[in-house]
C-alpha positions in Angstrom: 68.0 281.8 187.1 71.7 280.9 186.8 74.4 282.9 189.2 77.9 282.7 189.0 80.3 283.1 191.8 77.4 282.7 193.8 78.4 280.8 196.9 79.9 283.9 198.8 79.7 287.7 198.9 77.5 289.4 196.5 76.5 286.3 194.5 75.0 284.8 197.4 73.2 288.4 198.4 72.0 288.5 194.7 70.8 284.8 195.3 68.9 285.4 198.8 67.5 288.4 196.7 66.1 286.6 194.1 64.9 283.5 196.3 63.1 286.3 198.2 60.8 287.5 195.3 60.2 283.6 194.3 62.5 282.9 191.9 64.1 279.6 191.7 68.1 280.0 191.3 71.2 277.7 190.7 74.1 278.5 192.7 77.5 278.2 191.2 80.8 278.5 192.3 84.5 276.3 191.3 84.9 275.4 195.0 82.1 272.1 195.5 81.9 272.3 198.8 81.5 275.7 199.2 78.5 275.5 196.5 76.8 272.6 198.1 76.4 274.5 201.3 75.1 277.8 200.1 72.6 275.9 198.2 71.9 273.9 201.2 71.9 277.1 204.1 69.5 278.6 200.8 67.4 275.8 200.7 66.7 275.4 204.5 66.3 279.5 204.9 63.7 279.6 202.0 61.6 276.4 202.6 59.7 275.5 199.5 62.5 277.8 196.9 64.0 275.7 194.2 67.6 275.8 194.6 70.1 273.5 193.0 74.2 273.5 193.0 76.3 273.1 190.2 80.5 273.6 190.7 81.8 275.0 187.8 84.7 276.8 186.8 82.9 279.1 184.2 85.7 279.8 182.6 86.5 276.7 181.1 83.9 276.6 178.2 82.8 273.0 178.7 82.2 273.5 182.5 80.1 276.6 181.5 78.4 274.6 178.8 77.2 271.8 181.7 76.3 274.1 183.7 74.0 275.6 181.1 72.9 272.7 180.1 72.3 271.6 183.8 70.2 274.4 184.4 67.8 274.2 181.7 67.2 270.5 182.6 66.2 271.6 186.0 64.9 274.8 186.0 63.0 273.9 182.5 64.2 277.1 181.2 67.0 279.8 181.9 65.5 283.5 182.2 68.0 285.2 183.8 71.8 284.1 183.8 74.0 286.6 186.2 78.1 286.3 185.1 78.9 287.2 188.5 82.4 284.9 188.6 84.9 287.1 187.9 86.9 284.5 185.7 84.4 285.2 183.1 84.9 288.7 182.8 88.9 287.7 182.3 88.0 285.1 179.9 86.1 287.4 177.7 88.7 290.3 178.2 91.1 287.9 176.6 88.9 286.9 173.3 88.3 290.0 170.7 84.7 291.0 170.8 83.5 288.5 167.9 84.1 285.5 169.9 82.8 286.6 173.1 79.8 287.0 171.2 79.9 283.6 170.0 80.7 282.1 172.8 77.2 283.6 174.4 75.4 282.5 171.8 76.6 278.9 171.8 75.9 279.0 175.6 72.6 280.8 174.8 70.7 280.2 171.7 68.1 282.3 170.0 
């Protein structure tokens, strides 16, 4: 599973949660740093969890599409993808309905 915004505050709760039923999770966030070590403090609190770090600023299409693409490479496939960065919700605000739909699906194919 992919979370954005997740290396603080409620993305990081949603990622202990997760970790905590088994789930393996990528933690995201624009600040690197900040990323690395959430994924590192998650890794050494949930010995044997897959967690990786990607920075990205999700709300630059590219950076979203890496990190996408990042994920799937590691985690073999993406099942569950939590927008919790709240650039994305601006981003999509700003683009009529139509594109935000395309946008997902470039992101997320059928």
């Amino acid at each position: 599973m992919v979370i954005t915004g997740s290396s603080k505050g409620l993305g990081l709760a949603l990622a202990e949660q997760f970790l905590e039923t088994g789930d393996a999770v990528v933690v995201s966030s624009r600040d690197k740093s900040r990323c690395e070590a959430a994924a590192a403090d998650l890794a050494a609190r949930f010995p044997g969890a897959t967690v990786r770090a990607f920075p990205a600023d999700v709300s630059v299409s590219e950076q979203a599409e890496a990190l996408a693409d990042f994920a799937a490479a590691e985690l073999s496939r993406i099942d569950i993808w939590v927008n919790n960065a709240g650039a994305v919700l601006s981003l999509c605000s700003r683009l009529d309905h139509q594109n935000c739909i395309a946008c997902q699906h470039s992101l997320w194919p059928s």
